[in-house]
Backbone as ProteinMPNN parsed JSONL, in Angstrom:
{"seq_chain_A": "XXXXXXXXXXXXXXXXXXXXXXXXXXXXXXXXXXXXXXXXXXXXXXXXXXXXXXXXXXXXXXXXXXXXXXXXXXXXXXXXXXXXXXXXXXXXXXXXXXXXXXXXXXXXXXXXXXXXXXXXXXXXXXXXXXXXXXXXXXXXXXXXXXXXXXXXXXXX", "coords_chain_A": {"N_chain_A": [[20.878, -7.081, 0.493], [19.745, -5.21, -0.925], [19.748, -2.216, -2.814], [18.439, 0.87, -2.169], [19.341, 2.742, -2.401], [18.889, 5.01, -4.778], [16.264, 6.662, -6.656], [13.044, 5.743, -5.449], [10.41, 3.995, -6.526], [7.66, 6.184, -6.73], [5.092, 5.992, -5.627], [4.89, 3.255, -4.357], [7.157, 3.535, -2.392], [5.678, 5.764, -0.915], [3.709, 4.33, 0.179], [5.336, 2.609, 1.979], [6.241, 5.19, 3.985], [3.926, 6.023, 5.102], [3.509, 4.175, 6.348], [5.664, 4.538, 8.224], [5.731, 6.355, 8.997], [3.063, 5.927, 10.984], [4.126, 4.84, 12.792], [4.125, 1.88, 12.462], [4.985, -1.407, 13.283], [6.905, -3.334, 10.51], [9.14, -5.523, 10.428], [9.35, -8.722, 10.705], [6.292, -8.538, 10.262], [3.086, -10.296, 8.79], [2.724, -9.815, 5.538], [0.279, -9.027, 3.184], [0.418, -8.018, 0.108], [-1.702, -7.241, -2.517], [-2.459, -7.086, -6.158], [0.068, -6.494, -8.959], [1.402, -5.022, -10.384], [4.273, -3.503, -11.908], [4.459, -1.123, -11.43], [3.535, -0.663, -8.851], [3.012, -3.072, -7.309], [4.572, -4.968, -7.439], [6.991, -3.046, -6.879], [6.185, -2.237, -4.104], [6.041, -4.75, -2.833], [9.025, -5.666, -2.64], [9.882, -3.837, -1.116], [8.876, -4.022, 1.446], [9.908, -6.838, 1.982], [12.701, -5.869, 1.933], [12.178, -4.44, 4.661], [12.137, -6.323, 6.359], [9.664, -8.14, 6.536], [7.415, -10.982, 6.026], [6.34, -11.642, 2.847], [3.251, -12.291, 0.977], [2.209, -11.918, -2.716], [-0.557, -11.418, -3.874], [-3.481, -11.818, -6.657], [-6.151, -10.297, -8.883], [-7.152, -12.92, -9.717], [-6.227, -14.944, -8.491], [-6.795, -17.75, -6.976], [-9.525, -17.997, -4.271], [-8.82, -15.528, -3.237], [-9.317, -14.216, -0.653], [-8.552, -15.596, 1.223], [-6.182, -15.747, 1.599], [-6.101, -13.279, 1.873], [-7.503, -12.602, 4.399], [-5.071, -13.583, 6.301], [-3.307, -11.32, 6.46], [-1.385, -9.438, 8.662], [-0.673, -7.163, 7.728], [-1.692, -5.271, 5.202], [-1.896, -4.597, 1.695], [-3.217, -2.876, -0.981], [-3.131, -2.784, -4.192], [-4.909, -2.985, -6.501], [-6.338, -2.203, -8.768], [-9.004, -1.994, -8.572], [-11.948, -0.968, -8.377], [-13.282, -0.948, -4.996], [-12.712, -4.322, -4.426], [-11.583, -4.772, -2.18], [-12.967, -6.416, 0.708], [-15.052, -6.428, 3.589], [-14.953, -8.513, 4.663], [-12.857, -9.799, 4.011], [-10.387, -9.203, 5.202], [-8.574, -9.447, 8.434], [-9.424, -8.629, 11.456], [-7.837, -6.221, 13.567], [-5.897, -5.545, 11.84], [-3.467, -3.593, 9.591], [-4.365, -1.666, 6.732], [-3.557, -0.646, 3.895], [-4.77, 1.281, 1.608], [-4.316, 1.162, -1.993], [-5.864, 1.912, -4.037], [-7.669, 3.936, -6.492], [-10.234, 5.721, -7.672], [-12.914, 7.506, -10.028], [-15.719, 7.991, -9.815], [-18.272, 9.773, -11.169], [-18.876, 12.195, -8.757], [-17.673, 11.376, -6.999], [-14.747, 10.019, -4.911], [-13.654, 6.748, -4.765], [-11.239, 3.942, -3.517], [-9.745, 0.588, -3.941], [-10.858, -1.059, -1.828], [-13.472, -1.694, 0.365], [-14.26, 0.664, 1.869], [-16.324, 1.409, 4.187], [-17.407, -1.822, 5.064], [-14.561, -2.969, 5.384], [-13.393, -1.168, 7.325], [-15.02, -1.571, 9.661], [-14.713, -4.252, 9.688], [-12.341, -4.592, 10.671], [-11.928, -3.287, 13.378], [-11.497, -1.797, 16.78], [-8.485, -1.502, 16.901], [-7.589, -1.417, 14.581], [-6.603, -0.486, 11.033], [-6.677, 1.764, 7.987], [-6.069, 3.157, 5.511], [-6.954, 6.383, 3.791], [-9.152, 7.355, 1.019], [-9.865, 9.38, -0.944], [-6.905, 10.851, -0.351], [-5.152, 9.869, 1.195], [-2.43, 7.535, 0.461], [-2.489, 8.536, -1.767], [-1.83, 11.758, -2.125], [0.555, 11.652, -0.703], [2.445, 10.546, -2.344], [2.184, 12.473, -4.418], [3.836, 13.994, -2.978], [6.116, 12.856, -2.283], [7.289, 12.781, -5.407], [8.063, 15.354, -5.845], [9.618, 15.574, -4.119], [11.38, 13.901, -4.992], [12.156, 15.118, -7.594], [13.05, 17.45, -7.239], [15.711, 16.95, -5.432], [16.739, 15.337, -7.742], [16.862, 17.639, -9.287], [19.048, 18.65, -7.632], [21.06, 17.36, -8.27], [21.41, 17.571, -10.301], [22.466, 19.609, -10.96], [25.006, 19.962, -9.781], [25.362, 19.953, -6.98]], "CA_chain_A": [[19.441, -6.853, 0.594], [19.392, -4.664, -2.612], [20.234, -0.627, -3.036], [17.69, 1.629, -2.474], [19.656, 4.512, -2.674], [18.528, 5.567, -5.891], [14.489, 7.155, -6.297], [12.066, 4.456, -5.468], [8.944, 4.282, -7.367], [6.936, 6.897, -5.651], [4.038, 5.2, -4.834], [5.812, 2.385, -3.283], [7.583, 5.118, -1.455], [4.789, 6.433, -0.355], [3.144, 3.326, 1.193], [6.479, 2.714, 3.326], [6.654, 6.498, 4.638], [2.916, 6.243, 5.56], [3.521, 3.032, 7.248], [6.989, 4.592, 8.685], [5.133, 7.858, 9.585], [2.504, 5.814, 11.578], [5.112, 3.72, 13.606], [3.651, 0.314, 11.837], [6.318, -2.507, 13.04], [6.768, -3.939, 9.5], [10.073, -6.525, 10.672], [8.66, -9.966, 10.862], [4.853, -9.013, 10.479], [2.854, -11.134, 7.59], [2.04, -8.272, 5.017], [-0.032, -9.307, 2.002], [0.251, -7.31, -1.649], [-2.918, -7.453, -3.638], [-1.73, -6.409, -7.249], [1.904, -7.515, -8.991], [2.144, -4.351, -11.232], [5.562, -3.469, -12.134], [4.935, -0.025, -10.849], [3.216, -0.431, -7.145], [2.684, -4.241, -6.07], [5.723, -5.327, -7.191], [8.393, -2.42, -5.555], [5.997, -2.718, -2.512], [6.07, -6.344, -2.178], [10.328, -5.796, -2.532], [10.633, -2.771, -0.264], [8.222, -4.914, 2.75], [10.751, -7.778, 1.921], [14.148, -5.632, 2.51], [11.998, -4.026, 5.676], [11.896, -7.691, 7.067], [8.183, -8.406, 6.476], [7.294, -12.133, 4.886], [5.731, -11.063, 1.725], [2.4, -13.366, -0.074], [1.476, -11.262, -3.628], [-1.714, -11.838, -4.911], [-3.925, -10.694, -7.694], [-7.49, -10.836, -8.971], [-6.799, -14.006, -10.532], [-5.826, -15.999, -7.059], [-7.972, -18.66, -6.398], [-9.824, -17.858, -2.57], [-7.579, -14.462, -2.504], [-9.685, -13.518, 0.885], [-8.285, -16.777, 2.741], [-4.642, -14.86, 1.722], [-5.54, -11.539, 2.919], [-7.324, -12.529, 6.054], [-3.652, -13.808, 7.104], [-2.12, -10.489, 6.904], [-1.033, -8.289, 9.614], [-0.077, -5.623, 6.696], [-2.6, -5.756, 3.797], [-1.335, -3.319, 0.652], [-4.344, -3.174, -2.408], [-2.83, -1.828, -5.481], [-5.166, -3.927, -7.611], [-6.897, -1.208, -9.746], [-10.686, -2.733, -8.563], [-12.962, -0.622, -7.283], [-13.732, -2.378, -3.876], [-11.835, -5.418, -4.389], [-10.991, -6.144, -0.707], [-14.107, -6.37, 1.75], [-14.832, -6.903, 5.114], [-14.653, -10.109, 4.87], [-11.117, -10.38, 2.94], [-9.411, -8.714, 6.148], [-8.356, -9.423, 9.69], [-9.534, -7.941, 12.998], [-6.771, -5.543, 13.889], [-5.327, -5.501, 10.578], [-2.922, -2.79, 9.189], [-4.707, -1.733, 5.315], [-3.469, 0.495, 2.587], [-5.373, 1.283, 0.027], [-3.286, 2.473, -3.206], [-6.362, 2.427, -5.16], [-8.244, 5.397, -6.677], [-11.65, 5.409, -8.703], [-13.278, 8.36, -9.882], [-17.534, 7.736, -10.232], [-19.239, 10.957, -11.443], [-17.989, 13.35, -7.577], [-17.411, 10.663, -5.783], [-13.954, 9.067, -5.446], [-13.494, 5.837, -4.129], [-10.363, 3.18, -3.962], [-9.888, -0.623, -3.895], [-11.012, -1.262, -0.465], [-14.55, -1.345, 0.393], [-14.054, 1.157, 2.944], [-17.231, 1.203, 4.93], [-17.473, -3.346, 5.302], [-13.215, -2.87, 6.143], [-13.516, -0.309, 8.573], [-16.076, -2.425, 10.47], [-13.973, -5.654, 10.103], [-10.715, -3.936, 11.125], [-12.58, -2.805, 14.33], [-10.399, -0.4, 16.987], [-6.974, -1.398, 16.712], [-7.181, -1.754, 12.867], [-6.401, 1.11, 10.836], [-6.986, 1.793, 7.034], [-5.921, 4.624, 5.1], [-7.906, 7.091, 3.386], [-8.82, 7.561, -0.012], [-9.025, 10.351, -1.313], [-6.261, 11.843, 0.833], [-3.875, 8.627, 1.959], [-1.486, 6.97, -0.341], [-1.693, 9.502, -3.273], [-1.355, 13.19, -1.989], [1.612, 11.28, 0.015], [3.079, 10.072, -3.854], [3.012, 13.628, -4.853], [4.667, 14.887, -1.98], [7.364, 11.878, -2.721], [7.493, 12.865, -6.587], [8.116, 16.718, -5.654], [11.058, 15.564, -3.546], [12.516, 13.266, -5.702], [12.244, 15.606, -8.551], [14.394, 18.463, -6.502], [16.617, 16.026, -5.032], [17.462, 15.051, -8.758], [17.481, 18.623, -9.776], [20.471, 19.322, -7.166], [22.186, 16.258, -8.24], [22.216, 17.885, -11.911], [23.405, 20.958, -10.794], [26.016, 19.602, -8.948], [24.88, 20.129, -5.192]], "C_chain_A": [[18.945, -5.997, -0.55], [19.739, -2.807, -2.225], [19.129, -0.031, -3.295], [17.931, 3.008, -2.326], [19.052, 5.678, -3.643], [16.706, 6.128, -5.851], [13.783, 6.023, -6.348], [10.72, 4.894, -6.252], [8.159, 4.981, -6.55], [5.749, 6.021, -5.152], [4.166, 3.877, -3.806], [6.224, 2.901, -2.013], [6.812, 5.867, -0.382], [3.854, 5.506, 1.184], [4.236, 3.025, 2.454], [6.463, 3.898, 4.34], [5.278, 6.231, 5.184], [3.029, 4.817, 6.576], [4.868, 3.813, 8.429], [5.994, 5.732, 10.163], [3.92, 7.493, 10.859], [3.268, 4.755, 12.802], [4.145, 2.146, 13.395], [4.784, -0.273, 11.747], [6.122, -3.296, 11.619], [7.91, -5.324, 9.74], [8.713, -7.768, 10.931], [6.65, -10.007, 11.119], [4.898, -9.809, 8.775], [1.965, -9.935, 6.684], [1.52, -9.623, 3.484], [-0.051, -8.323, 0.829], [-1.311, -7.803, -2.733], [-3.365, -6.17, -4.987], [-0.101, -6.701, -7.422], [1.808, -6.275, -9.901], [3.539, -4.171, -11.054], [5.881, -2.185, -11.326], [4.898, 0.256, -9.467], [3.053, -1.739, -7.229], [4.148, -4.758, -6.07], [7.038, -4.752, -6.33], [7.39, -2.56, -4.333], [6.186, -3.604, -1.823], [8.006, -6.152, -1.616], [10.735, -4.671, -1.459], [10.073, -3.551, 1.073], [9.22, -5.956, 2.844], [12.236, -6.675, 2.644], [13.73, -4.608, 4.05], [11.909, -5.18, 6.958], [10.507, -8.252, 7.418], [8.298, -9.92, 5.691], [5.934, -11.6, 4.069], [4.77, -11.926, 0.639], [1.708, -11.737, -1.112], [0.496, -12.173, -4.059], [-2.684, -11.067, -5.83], [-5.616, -11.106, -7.882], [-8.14, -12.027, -9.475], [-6.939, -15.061, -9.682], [-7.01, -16.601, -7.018], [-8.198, -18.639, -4.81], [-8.799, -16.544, -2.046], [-8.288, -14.014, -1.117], [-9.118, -14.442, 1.577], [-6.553, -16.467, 2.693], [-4.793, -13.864, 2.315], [-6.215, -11.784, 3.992], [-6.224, -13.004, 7.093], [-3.179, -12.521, 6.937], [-2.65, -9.515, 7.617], [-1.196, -6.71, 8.398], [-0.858, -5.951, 5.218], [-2.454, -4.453, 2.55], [-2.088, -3.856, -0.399], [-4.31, -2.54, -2.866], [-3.108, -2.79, -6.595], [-6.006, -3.381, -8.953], [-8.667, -1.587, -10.105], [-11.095, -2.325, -7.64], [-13.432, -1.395, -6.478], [-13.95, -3.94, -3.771], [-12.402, -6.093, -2.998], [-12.616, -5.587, -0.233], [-13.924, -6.427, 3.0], [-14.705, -8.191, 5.394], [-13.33, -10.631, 4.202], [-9.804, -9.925, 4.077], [-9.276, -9.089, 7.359], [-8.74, -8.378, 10.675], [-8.154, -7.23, 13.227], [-5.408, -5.099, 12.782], [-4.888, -4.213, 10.264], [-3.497, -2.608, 7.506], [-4.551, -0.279, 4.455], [-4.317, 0.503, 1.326], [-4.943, 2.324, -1.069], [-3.876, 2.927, -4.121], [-6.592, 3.625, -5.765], [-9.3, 5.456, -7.971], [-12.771, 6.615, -8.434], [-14.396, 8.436, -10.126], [-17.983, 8.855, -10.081], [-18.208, 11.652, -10.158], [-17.318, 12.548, -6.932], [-16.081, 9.639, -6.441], [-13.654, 7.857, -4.315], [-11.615, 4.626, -4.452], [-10.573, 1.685, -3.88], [-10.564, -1.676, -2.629], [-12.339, -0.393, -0.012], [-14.591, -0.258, 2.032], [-14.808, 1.151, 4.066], [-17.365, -0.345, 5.567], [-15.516, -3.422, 6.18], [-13.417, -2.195, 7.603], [-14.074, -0.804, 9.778], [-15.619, -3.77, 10.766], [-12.655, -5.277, 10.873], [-11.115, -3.828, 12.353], [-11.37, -1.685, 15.2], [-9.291, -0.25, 16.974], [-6.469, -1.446, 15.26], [-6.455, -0.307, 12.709], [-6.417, 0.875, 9.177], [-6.726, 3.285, 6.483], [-7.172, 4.998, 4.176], [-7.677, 7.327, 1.918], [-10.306, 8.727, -0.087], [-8.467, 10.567, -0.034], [-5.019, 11.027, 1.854], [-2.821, 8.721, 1.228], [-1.507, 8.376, -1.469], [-1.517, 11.181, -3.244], [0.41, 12.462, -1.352], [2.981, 11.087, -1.231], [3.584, 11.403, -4.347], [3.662, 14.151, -4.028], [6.401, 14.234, -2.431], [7.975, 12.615, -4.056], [8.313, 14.441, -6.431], [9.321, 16.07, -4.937], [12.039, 14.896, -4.353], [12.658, 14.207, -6.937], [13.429, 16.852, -7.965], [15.532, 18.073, -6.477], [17.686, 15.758, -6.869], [17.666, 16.581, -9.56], [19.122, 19.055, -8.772], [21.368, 18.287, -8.147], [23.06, 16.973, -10.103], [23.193, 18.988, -11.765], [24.537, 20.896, -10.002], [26.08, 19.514, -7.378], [25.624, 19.376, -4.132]], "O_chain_A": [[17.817, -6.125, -1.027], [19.953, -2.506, -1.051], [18.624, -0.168, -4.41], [17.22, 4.004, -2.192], [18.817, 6.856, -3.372], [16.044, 5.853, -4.85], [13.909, 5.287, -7.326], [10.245, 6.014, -6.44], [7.879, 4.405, -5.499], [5.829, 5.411, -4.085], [3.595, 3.677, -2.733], [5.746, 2.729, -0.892], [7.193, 6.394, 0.663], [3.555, 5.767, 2.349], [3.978, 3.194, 3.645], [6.666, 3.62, 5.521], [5.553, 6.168, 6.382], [2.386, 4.79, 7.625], [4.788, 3.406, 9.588], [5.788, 5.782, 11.376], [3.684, 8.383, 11.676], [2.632, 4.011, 13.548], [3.612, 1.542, 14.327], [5.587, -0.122, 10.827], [5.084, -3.956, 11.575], [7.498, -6.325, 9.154], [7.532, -7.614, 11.24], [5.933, -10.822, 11.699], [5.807, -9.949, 7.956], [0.927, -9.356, 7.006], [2.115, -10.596, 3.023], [-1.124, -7.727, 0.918], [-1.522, -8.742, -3.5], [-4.024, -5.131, -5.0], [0.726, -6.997, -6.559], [2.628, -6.665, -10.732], [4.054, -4.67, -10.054], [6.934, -1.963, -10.729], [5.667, 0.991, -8.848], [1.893, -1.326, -7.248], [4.821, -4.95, -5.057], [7.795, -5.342, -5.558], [7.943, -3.124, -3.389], [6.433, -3.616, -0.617], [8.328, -6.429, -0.461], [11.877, -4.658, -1.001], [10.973, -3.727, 1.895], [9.543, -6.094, 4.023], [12.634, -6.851, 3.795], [14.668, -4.045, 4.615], [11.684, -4.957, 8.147], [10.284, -8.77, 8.512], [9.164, -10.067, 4.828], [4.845, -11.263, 4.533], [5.274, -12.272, -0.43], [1.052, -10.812, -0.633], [0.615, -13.324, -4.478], [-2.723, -9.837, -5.804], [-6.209, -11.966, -7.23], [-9.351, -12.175, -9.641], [-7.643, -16.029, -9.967], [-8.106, -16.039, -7.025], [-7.346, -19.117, -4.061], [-8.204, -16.458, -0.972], [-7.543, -13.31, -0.436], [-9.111, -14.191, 2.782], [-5.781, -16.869, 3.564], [-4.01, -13.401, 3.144], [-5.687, -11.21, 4.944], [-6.313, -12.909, 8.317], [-2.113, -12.561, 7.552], [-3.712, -8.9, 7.517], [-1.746, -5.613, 8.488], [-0.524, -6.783, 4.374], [-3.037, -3.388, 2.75], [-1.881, -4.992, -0.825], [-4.983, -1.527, -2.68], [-2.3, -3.305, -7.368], [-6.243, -4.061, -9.952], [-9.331, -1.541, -11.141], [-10.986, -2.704, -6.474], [-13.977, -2.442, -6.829], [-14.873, -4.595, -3.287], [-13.084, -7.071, -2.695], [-13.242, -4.636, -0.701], [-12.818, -6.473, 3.538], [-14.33, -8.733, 6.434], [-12.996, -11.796, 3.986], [-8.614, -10.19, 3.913], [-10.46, -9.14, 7.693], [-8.263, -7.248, 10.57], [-7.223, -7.989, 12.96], [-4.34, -4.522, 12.987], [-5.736, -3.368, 10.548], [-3.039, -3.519, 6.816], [-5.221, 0.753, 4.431], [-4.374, -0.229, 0.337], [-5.053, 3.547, -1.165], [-3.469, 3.766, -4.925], [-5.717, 4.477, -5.614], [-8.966, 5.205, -9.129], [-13.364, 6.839, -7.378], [-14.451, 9.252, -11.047], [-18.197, 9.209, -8.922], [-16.993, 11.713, -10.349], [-16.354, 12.923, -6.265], [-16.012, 8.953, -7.461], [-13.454, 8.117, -3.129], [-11.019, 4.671, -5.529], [-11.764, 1.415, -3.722], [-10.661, -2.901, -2.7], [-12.479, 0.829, 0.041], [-14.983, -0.69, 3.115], [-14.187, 0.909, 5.1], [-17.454, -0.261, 6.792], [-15.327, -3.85, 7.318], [-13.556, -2.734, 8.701], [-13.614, -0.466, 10.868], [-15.948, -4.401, 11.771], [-12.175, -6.024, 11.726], [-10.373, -4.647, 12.896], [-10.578, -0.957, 14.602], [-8.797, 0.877, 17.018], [-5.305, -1.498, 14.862], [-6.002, 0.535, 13.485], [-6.154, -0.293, 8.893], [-7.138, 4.328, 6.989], [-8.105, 4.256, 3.87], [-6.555, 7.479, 1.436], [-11.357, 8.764, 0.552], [-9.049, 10.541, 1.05], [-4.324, 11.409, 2.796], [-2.184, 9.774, 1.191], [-0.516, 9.02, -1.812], [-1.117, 11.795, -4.233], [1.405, 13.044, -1.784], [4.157, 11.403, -1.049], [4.751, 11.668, -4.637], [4.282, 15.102, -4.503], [7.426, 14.837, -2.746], [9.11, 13.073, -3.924], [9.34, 14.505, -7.106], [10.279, 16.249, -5.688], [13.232, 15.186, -4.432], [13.728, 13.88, -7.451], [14.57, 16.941, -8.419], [16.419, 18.527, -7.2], [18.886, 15.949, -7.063], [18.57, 16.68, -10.39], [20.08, 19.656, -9.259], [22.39, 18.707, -8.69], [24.141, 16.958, -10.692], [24.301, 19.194, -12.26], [24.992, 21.949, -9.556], [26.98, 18.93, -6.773], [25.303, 19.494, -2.95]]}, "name": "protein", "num_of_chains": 1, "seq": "XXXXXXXXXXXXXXXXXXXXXXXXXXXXXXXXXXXXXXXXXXXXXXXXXXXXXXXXXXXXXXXXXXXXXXXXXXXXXXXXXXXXXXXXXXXXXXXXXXXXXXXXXXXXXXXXXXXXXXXXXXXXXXXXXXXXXXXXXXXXXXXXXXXXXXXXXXXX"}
C-alpha cells in the first residue's frame, strides 16, 4: 500500500488528522480532490487511496467538474481559486475541506464559497474553516515533523 513512515507533506497531513480528529469514516467513502498539485492534491488524493477511500482528482480544467464533486462523500479543494467550489458543486451531507487560502485587503477567504456550501451541506454536512482549519493544523504538523527530525539527528 506504500510507506508512510517517513514525513508526509504537511498539508496533506493535515487534511487526514483533521478528518482523523473528527472521526470522518474515510474506508470505502467516494472522496473527490479538486487540485493535482504535487504538493497537496496529489499526496491527498494518495493518502485517501491507502485510507481505503475511491479517489476521482479533478482540476479547473475538468469539463462539468460540479457533476464530479456533487458525487463525493469527502470533497478536498486544494485548487488555489478563490471560491471555486459552490453550493451547487457539493452534496447534501457532504464532508468539505477547504485547503485554500486568499488574502483580499483584511479579509481572508479560501476555495470554497463558504456561505452557498454551508447552506448546501445543510446539518449533517460539515466544512472546515478558513482562516483557522487546514492551515494552523499544517503548522502544528510542520513543528512536529521538524522536532521529530531534530531527535532523529541527534540520535534519539
Amino acid at each position: 500500500a506504500g510507506d508512510t513512515s517517513g514525513a508526509l507533506p504537511a498539508t496533506a497531513a493535515a487534511v487526514m488528522e483533521l478528518l482523523r480528529a473528527h472521526n470522518i469514516t474515510i474506508a470505502g467513502r467516494r472522496a473527490v480532490v479538486v487540485g493535482r498539485s504535487a504538493i497537496v492534491g496529489r499526496p491527498v488524493a494518495q493518502l485517501l487511496r491507502l485510507a481505503g477511500a475511491s479517489v476521482e482528482v479533478v482540476h479547473t480544467g475538468t469539463p462539468d467538474m460540479g457533476a464530479v464533486t456533487r458525487e463525493a462523500e469527502i470533497l478536498v479543494v486544494a485548487a488555489g481559486v478563490r471560491g471555486l467550489v459552490r453550493g451547487e458543486h457539493v452534496a447534501r451531507g457532504a464532508v468539505v475541506i477547504d485547503v485554500g487560502i486568499h488574502a483580499v485587503g483584511e479579509q481572508i477567504y479560501g476555495d470554497v464559497d463558504a456561505e452557498s456550501v454551508a447552506a448546501a451541506l445543510g446539518p449533517d454536512g460539515a466544512l472546515s474553516p478558513v482562516p483557522g482549519g487546514v492551515g494552523p493544523l499544517t503548522n502544528a504538523i510542520l513543528v512536529l515533523q521538524a522536532a521529530r527530525a531534530a531527535e532523529r539527528r541527534a540520535g534519539a
